[in-house]
Each structure stands twice: as C-alpha cells, then as structure tokens.
DRENPA-3360 file (N, C-alpha, C; in nm, 2 decimals, always signed):
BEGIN
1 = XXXXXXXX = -2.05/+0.53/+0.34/-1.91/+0.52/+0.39/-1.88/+0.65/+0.46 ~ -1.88/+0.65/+0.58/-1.84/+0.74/+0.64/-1.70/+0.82/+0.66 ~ -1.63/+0.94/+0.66/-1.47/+0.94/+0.65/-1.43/+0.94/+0.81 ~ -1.33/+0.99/+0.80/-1.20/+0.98/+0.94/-1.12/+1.14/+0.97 ~ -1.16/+1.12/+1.07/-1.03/+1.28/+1.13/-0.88/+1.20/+1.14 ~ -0.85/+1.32/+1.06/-0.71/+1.27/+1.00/-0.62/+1.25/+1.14 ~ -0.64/+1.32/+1.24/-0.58/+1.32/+1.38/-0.57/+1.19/+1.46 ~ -0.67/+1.17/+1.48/-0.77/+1.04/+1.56/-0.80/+0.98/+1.49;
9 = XXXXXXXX = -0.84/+0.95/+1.35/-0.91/+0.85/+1.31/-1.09/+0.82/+1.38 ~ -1.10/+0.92/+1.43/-1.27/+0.94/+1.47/-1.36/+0.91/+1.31 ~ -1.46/+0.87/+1.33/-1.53/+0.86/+1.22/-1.64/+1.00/+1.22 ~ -1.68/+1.05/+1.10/-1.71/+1.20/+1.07/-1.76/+1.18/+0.98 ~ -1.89/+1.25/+0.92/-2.05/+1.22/+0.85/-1.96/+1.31/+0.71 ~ -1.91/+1.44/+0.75/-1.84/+1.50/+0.62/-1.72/+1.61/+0.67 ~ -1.66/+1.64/+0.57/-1.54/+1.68/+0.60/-1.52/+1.82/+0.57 ~ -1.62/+1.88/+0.52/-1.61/+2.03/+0.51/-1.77/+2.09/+0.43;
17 = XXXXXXXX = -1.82/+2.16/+0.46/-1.95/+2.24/+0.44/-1.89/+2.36/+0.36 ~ -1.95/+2.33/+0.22/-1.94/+2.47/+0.09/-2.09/+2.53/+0.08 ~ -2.03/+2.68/+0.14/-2.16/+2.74/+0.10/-2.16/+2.85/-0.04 ~ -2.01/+2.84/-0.06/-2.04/+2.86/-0.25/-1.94/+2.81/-0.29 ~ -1.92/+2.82/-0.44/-1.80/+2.77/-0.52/-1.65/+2.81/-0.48 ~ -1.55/+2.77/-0.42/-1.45/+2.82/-0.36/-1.44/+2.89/-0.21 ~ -1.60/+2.88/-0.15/-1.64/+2.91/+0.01/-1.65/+2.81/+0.04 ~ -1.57/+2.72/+0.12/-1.54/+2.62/+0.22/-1.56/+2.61/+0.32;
25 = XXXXXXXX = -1.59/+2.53/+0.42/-1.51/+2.55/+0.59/-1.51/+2.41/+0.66 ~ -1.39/+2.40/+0.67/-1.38/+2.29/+0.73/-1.44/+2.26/+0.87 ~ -1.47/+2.11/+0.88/-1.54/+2.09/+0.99/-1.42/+2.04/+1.07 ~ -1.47/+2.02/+1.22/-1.40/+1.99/+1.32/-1.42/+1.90/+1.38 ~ -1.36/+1.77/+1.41/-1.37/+1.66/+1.44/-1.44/+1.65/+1.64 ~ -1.54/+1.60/+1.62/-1.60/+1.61/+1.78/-1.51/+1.51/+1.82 ~ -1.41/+1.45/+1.85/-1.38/+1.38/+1.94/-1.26/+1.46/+1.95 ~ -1.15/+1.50/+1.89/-1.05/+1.60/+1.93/-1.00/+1.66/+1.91;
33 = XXXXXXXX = -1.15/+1.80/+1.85/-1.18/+1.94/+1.85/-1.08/+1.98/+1.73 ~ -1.01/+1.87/+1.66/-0.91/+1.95/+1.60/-0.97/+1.96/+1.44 ~ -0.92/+1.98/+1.34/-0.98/+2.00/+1.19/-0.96/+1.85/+1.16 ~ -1.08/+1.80/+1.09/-1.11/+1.66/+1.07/-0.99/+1.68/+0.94 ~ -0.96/+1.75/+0.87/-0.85/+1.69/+0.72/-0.84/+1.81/+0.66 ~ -0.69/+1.86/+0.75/-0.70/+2.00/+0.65/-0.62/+1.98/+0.53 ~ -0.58/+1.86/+0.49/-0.51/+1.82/+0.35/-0.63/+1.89/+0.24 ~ -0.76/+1.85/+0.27/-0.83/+1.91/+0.14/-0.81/+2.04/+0.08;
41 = XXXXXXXX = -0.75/+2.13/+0.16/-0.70/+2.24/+0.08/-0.53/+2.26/+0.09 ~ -0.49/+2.11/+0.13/-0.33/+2.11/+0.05/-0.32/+2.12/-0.04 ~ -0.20/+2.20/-0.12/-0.15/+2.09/-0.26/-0.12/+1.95/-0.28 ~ -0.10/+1.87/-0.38/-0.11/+1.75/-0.37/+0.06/+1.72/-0.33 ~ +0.15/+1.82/-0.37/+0.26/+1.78/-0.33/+0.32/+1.77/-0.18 ~ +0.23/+1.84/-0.11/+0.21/+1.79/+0.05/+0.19/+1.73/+0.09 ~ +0.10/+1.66/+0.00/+0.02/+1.51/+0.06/+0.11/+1.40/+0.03 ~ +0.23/+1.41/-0.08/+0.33/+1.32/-0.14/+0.39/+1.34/-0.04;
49 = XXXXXXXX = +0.46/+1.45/+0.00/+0.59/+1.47/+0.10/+0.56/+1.44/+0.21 ~ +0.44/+1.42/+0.28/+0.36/+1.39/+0.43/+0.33/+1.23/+0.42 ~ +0.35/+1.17/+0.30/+0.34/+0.99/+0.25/+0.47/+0.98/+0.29 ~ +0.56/+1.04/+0.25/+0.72/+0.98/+0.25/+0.80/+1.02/+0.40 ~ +0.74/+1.12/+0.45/+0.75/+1.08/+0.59/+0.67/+1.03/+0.71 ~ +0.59/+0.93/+0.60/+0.53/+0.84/+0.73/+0.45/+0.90/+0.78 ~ +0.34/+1.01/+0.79/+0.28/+1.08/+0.89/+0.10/+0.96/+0.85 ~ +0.07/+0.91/+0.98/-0.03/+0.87/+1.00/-0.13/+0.93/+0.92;
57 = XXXXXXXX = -0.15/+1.07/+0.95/-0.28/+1.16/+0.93/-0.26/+1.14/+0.75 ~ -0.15/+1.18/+0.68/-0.15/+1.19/+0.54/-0.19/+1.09/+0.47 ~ -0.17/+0.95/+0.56/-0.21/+0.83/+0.51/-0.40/+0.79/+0.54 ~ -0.43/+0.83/+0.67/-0.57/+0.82/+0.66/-0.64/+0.94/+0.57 ~ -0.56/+1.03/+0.50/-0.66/+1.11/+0.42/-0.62/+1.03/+0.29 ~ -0.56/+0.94/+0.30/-0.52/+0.90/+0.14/-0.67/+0.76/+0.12 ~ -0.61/+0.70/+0.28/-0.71/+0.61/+0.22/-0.86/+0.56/+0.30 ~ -0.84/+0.68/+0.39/-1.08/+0.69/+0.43/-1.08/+0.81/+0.34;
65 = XXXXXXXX = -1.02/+0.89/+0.32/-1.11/+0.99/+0.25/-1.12/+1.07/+0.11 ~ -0.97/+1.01/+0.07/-0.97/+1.02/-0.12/-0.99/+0.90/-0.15 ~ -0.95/+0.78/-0.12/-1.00/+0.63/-0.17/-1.12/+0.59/-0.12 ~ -1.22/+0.70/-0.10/-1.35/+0.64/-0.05/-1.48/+0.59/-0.11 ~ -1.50/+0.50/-0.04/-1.60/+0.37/-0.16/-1.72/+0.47/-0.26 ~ -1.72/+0.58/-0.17/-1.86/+0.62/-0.24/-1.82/+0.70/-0.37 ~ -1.71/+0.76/-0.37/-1.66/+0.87/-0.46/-1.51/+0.79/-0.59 ~ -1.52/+0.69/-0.54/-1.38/+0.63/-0.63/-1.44/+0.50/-0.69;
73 = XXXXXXXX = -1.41/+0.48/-0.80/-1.44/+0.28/-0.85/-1.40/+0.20/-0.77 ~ -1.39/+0.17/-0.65/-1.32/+0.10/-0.55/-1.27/-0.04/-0.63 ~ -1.38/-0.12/-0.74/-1.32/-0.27/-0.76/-1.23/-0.23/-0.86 ~ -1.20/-0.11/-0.99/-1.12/-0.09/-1.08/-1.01/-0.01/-1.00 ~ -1.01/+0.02/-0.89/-0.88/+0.07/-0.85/-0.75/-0.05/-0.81 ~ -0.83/-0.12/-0.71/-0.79/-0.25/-0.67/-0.74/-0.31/-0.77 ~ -0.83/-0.36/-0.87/-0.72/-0.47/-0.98/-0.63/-0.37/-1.05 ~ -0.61/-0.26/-1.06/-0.54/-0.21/-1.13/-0.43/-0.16/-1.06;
81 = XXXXXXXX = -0.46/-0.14/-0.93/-0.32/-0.19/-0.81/-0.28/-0.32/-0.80 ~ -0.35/-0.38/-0.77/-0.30/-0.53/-0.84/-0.20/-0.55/-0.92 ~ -0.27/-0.56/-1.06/-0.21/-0.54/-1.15/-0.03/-0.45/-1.17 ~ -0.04/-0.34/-1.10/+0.07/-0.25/-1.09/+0.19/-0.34/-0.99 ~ +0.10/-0.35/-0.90/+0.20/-0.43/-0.80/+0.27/-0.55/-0.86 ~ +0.21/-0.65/-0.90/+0.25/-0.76/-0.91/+0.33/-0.72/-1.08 ~ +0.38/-0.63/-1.15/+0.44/-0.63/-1.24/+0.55/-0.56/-1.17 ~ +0.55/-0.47/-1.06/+0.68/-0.39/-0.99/+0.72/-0.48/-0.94;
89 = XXXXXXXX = +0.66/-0.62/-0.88/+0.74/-0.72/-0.74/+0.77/-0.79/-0.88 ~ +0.75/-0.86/-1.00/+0.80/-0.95/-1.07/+0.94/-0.86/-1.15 ~ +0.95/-0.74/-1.16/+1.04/-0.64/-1.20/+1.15/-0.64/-1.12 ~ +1.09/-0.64/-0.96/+1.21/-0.66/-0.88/+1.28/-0.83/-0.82 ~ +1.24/-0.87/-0.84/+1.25/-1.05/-0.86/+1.30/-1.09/-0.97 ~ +1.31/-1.03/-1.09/+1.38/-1.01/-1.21/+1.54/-0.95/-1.20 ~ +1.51/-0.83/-1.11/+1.63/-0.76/-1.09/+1.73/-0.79/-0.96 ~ +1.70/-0.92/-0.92/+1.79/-0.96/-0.77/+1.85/-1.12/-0.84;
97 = XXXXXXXX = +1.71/-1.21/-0.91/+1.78/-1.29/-0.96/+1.82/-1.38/-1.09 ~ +1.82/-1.26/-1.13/+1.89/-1.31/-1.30/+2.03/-1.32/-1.31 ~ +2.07/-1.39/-1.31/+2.22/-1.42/-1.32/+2.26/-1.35/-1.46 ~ +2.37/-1.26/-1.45/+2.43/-1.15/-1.55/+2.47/-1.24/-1.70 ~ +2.50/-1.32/-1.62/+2.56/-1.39/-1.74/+2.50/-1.49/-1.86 ~ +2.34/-1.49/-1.83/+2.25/-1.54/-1.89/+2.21/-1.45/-1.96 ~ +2.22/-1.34/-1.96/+2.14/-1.23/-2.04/+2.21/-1.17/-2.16 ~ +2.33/-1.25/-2.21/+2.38/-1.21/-2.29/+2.28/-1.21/-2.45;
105 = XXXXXXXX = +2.40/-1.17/-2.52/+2.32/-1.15/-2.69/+2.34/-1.23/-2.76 ~ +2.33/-1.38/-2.72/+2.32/-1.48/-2.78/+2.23/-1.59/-2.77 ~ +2.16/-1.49/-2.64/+2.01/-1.54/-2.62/+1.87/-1.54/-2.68 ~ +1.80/-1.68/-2.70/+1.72/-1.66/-2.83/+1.56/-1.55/-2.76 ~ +1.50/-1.54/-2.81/+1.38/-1.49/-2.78/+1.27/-1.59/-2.68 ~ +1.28/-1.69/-2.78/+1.24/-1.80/-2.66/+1.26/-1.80/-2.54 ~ +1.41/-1.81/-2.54/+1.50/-1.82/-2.38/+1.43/-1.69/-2.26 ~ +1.38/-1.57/-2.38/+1.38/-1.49/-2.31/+1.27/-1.45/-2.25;
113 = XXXXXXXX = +1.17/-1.51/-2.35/+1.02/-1.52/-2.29/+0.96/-1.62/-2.20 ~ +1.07/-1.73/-2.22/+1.04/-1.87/-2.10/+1.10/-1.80/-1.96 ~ +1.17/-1.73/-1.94/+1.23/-1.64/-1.81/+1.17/-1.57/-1.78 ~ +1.07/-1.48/-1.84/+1.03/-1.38/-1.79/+0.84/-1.40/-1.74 ~ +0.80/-1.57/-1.82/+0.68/-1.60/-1.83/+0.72/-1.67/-1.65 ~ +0.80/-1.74/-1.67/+0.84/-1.83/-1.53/+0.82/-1.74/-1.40 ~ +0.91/-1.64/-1.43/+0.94/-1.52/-1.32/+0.81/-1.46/-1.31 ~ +0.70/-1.42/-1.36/+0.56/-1.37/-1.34/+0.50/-1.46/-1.28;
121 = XXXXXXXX = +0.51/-1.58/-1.32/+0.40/-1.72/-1.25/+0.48/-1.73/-1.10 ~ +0.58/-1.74/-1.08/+0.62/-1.74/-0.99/+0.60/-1.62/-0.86 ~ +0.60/-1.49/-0.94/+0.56/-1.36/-0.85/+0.41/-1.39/-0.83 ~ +0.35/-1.44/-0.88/+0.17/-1.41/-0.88/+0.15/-1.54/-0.75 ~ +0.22/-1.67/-0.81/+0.14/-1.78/-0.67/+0.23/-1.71/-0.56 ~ +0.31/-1.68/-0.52/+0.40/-1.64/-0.39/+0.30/-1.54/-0.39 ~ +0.24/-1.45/-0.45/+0.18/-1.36/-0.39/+0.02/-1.38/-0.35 ~ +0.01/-1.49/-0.40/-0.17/-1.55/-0.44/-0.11/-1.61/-0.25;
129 = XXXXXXXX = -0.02/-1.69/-0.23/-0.04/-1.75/-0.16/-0.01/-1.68/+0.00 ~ +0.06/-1.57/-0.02/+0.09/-1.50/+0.13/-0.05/-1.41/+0.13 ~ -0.12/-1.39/+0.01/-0.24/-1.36/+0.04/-0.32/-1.40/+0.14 ~ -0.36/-1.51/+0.09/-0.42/-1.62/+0.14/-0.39/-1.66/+0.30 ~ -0.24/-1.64/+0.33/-0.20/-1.69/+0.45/-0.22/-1.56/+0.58 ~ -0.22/-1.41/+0.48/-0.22/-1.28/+0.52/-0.41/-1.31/+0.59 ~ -0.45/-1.29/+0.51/-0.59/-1.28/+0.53/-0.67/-1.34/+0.59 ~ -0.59/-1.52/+0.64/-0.62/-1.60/+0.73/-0.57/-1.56/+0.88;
137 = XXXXXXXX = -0.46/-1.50/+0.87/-0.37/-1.44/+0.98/-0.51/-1.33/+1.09 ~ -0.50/-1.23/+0.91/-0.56/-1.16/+0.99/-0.74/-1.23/+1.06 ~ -0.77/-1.26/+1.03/-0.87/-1.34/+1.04/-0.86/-1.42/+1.23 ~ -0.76/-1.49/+1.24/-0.73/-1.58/+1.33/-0.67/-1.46/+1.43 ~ -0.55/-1.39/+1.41/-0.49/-1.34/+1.50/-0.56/-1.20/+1.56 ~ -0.67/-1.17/+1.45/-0.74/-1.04/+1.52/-0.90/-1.07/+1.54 ~ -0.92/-1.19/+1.55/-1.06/-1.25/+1.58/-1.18/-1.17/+1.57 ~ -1.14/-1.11/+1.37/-1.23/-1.03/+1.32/-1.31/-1.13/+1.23;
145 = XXXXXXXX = -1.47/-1.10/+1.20/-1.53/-1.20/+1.13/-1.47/-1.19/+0.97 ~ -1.51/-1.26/+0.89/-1.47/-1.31/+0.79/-1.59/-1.19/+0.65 ~ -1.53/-1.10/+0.69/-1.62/-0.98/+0.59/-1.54/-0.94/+0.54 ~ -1.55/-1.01/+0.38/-1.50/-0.96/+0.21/-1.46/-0.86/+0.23 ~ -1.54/-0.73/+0.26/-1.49/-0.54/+0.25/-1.43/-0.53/+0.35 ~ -1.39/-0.56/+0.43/-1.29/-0.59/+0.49/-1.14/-0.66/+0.44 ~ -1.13/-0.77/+0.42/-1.03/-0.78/+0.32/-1.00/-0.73/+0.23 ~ -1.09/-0.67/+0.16/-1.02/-0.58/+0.04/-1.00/-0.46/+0.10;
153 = XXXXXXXX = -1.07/-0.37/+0.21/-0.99/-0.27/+0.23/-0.80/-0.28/+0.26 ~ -0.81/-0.39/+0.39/-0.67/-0.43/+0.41/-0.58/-0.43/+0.25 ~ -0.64/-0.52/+0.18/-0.55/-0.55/+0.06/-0.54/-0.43/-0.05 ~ -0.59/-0.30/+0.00/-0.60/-0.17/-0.11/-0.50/-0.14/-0.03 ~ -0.47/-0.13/+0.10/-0.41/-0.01/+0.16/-0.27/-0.11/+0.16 ~ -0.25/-0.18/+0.17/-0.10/-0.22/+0.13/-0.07/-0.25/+0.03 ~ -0.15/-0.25/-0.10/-0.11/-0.23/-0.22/-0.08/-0.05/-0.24 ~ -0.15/+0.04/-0.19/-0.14/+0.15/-0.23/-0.03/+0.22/-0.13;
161 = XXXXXXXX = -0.02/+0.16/+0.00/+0.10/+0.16/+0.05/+0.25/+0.13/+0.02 ~ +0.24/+0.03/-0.08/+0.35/-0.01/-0.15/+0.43/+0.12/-0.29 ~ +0.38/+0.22/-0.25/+0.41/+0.32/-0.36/+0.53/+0.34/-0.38 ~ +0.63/+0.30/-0.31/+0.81/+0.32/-0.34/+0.81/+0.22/-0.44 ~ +0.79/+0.08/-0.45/+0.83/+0.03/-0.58/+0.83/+0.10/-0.67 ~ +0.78/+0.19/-0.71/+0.80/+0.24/-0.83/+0.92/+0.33/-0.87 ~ +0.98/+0.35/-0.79/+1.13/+0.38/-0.76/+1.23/+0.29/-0.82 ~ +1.14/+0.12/-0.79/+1.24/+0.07/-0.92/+1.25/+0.08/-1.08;
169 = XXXXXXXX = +1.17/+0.19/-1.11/+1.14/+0.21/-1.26/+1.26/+0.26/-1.28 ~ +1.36/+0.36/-1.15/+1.47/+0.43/-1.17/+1.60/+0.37/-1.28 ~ +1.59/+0.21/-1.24/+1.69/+0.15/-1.26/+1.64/+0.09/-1.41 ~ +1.57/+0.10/-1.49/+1.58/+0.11/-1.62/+1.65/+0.22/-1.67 ~ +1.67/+0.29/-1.65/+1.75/+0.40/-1.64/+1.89/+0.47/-1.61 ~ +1.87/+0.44/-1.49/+2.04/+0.47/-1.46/+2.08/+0.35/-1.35 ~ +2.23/+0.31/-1.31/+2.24/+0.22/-1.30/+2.31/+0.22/-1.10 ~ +2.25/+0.16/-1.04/+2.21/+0.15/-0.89/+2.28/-0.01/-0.89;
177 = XXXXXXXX = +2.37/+0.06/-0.72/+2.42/-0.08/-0.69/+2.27/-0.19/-0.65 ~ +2.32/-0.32/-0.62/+2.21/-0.44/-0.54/+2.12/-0.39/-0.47 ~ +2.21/-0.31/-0.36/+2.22/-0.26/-0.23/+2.02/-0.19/-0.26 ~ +2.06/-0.11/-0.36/+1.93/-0.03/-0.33/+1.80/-0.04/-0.36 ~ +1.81/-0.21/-0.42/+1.66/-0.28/-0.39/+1.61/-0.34/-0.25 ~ +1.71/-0.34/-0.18/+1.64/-0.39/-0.05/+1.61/-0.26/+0.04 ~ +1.72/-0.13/+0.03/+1.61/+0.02/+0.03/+1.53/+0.03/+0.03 ~ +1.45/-0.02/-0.08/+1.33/+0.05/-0.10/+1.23/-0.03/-0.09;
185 = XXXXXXXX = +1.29/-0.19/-0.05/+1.23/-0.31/+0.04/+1.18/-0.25/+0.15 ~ +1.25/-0.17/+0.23/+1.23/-0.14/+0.38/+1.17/-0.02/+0.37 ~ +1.15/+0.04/+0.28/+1.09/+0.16/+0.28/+0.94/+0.10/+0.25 ~ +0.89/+0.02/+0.17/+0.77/-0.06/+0.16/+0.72/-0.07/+0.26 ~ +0.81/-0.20/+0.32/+0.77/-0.25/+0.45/+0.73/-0.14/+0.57 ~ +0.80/-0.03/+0.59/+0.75/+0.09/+0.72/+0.62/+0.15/+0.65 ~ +0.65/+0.16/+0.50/+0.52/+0.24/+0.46/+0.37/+0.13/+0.50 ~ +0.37/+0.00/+0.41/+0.30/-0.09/+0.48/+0.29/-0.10/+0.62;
193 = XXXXXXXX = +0.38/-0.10/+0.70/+0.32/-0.10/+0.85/+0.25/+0.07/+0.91 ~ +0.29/+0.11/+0.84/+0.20/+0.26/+0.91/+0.08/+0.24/+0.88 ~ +0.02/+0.18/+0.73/-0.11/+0.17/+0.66/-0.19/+0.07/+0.74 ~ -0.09/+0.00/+0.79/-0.17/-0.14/+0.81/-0.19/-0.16/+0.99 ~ -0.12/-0.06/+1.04/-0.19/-0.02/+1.17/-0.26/+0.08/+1.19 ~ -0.30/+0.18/+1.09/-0.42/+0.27/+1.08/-0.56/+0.20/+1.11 ~ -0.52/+0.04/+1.02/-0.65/-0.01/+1.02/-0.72/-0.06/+1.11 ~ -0.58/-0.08/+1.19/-0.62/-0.24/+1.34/-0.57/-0.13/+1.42;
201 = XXXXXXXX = -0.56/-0.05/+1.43/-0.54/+0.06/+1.56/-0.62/+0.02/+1.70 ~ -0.72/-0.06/+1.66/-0.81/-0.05/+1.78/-0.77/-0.19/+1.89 ~ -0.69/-0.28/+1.77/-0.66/-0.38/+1.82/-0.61/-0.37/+1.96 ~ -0.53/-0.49/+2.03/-0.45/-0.45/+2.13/-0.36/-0.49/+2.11 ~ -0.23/-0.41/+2.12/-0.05/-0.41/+2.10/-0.05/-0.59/+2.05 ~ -0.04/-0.68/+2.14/+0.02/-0.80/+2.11/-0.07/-0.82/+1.96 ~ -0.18/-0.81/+1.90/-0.23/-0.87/+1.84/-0.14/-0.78/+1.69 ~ -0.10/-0.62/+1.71/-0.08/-0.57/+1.62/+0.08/-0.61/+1.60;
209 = XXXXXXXX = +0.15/-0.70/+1.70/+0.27/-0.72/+1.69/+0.30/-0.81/+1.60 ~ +0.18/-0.93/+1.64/+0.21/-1.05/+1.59/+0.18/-1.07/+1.45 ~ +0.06/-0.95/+1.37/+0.02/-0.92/+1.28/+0.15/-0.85/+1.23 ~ +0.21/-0.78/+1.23/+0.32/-0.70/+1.13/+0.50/-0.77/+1.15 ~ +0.46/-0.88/+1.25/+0.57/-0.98/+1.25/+0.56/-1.06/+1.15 ~ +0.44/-1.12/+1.12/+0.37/-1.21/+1.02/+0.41/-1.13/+0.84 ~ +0.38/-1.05/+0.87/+0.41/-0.95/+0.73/+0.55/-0.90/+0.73 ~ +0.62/-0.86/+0.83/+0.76/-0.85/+0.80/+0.86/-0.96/+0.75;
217 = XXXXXX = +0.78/-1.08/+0.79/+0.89/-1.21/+0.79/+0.84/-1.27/+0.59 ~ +0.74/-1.23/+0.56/+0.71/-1.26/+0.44/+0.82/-1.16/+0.32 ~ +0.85/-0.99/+0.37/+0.90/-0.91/+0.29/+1.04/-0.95/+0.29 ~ +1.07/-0.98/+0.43/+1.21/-1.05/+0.43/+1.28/-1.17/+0.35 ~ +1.20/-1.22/+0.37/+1.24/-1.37/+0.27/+1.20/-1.36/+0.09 ~ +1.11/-1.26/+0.03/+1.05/-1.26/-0.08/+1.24/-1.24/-0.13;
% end
C-alpha cells in the first residue's frame, strides 16, 4: 500500500527517510515538489484542528497514511467504527424522536428496552440499506469495477469522517436546544463530502455531483 502527498494526493513509495532515532527528513513529493506530509512531525492537536477545518491535506494524512492497510488492523478498525457509528446515529435518532412525554417514571423497564431494541433495529437496516444503495451508486455512477477494498476503503473514510457525532455525547450532559442536532448533521455531511471526494477526485465533476447528491439526500431525510 503505497501513501499520498498530502498536497496532490500523488502516490509516494515513503514519506520520510530516518537515518537515526529522532533524524528524520522528509521526502518531497515528485509531482509537486512540495513535502509529501509534513503532519508527521505535527502534534496531534493540529491534525484535529486541520480535521475541523476541512483541510483536504489533514484528511488524506488521516486516511492514506495513518489508516494505512499495512501499519493499522484495517478489518478491526472498520467494525469497531461500525460499531461506534451505528450506536452515535441510534443515540441521535433516539434524541430527535422520542416523544418527552413517554419517558416518564412510570415507565416499566420493558417499555424501555422494547424502545430502545426497536430504535437500534431500525438505525442498523436504514443503515444496512443506504449501504447497499451507496455502494451500488457508487458502482453504477462511477463505472468503477466491483472491488471489495474498494468499498471498504469508501465505507472507513465516511465512517471515520463522521467524527462530529460524537459531539452528541455533549448532550448527556448538558442540555442543548433540537436545533443543534441537525448542526452537527451538517457538519458530518461537509466532513463526509471532503473525505469522499479525496477518494473519486479523479472522477469527472458530473459524476462527483451526482455521487454527493445521492449521499446528501440520504443525511437529509435520516
């Protein structure tokens, strides 16, 4: 698995030559002469603050060159993003539509585990199924062959793109109007679409339109 100049997205055999412990030097990207990823000697709190404003480059160092196949569990990262996701989207599907007035303290345990069993089955096939419809999309609309590691890359980078959900952890906590679950809806959504045109960058414009039209109209209606 080869990595990526954080600039261009050029592909690059390695990303810096150590000729001792703490002697480094970063390499330079032959296609546009610039430093192929000078995050590796960021702190990591630059690489958070360069996620949250969207910068291309912070995102291809997140995911060609720290989430890379050769150096990370690639299948235990995946289900366990999985896993993460689909308990933050049943958390927020919990918290748009539970009616207040069901949740009183005269509700049995039963009541309370048939709600919350329902609300997960119901986050997992809506998600099992725009899967499905995503992956067919992509498939059809970018008349790419039908290669597995390919779909799971797509499906890591918008799971690991989805990192603001966890922002709804906030509201166990302290108490936030309606308003600012769909915030951090749209904050998903731009973060997913920066991720997810890193990948199809090579595409051409209409194909990447109709592809993040296809994904917008799913975040919208969830």
């Amino acid at each position: 698995m080869e990595y990526r100049c954080v600039q261009c997205g050029f592909r690059i055999k390695t990303l810096f030559v150590q000729y001792s412990p703490g002697n480094i030097r970063l390499m330079k990207c032959v296609n546009c002469k610039a430093v192929a990823d000078e995050y590796i000697e960021c702190e990591l709190m630059i690489v958070l603050i360069d996620l949250i404003l969207h910068k291309p480059k912070a995102y291809r160092h997140v995911l060609f060159n720290v989430l890379n196949h050769e150096r990370t569990h690639f299948q235990g990262l995946l289900w366990k993003s999985l896993v993460g996701f689909l308990v933050l989207d049943a958390y927020r599907s919990l918290l748009v539509k539970k009616p207040e007035e069901e949740w009183g303290t005269s509700m049995s345990i039963s009541s309370i585990f048939w709600i919350y069993r329902k609300m997960l089955m119901d986050v997992f096939l809506g998600n099992y199924m725009f899967l499905c419809s995503f992956l067919f999309a992509i498939r059809s609309l970018l008349k790419t062959s039908a290669q597995f590691s390919r779909f799971r890359d797509l499906l890591l980078a918008v799971l690991i793109s989805s990192y603001f959900k966890i922002l709804l952890t906030a509201m166990m906590v302290w108490e936030f109007p309606p308003a600012v679950i769909y915030i951090i809806d749209l904050f998903v959504l731009s973060s997913n679409t920066v991720a997810l045109i890193i990948y199809i960058y090579q595409y051409s414009p209409s194909d990447m339109v109709l592809l993040y039209l296809f994904y917008s109209l799913r975040t919208l209606i969830h």
